[in-house]
N, C-alpha and C positions, 0 to 999 in steps of 0.2 A: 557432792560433785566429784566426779572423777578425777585425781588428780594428773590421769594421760592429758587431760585435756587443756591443760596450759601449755602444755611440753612440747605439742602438736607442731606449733608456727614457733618460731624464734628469731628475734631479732638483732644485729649491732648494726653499728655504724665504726668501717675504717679510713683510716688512710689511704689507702688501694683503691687501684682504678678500676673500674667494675669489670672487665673483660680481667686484671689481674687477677680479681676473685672468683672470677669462673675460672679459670686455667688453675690457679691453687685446688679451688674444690675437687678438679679433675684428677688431678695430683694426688692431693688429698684422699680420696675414697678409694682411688685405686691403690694404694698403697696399703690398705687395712688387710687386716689379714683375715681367712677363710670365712665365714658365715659372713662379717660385716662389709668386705669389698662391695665397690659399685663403680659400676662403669659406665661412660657415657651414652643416652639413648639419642635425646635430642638437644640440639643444642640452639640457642639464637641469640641477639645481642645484648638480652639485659637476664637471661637464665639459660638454666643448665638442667637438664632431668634426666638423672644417673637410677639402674638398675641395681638392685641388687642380687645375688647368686640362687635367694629361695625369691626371687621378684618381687622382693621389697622394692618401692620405686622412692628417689630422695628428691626434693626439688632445691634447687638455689637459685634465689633472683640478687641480682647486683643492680643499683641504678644512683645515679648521680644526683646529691643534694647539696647546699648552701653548707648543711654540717658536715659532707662528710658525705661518703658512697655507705648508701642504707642496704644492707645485708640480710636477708631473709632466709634463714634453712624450717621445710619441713619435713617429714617422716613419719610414719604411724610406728613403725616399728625400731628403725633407726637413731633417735632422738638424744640418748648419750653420745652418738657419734656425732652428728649437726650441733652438738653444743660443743665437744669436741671441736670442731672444725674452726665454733662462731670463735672458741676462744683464743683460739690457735692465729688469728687475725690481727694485723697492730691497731693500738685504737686508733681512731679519729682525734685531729689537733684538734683543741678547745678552741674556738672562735670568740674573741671576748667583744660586745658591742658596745661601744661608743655613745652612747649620742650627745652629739656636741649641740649645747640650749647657750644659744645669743644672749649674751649679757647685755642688761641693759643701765645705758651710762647712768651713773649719775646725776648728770645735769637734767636729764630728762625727767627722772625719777620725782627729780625736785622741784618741776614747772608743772609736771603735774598734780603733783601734789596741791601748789597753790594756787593754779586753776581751779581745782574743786572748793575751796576756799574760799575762792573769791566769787566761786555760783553761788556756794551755801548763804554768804551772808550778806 
């Protein structure tokens, strides 16, 4: 297997609000220097698809999750830059979950108990 072909789609999840990580990415790519810049072609609210100077085209989606705004760079030819960019991002807060499980009383626990006890015999 090719190994371009993991490198293709790349993912994180940050802290930033997904229109913040379109605006970074626009930042971002335009600020590269010579062969690797790119510039904005189209834009809408949850991606961004930046040209590059030999029209290389990069795409960025941004979109809002429970963990975290889930981050997506591709490229065929750009790919150390989109990883560049995923990592250049702050991570996503850890979310730690809970789940709060009802104790059950004791006294319960123990009339139960001899309920079955007093079926069985």
């Amino acid at each position: 297997m090719n190994q371009q072909s993991t490198r293709q789609l790349q993912e994180r999840f940050t802290s930033l609000a997904p229109t913040a990580v379109l605006d970074h990415a626009v930042q971002f790519f335009s600020r590269q220097s010579g062969v690797y810049a790119a510039f904005p072609e189209k834009r809408g609210p949850t991606h961004v698809m930046l040209r590059g100077l030999g029209g290389e085209e990069i795409a960025i989606a941004a979109w809002a999750t429970d963990a975290g705004t889930r981050v997506s760079g591709s490229s065929y030819m750009f790919d150390q830059q989109v990883a560049r960019f995923l990592d250049a991002l702050p991570p996503a807060v850890a979310v730690a979950t809970v789940l709060a499980v009802p104790a059950v009383p004791a006294v319960a626990a123990v009339s139960a108990a001899t309920a079955v006890k007093e079926v069985t015999a």
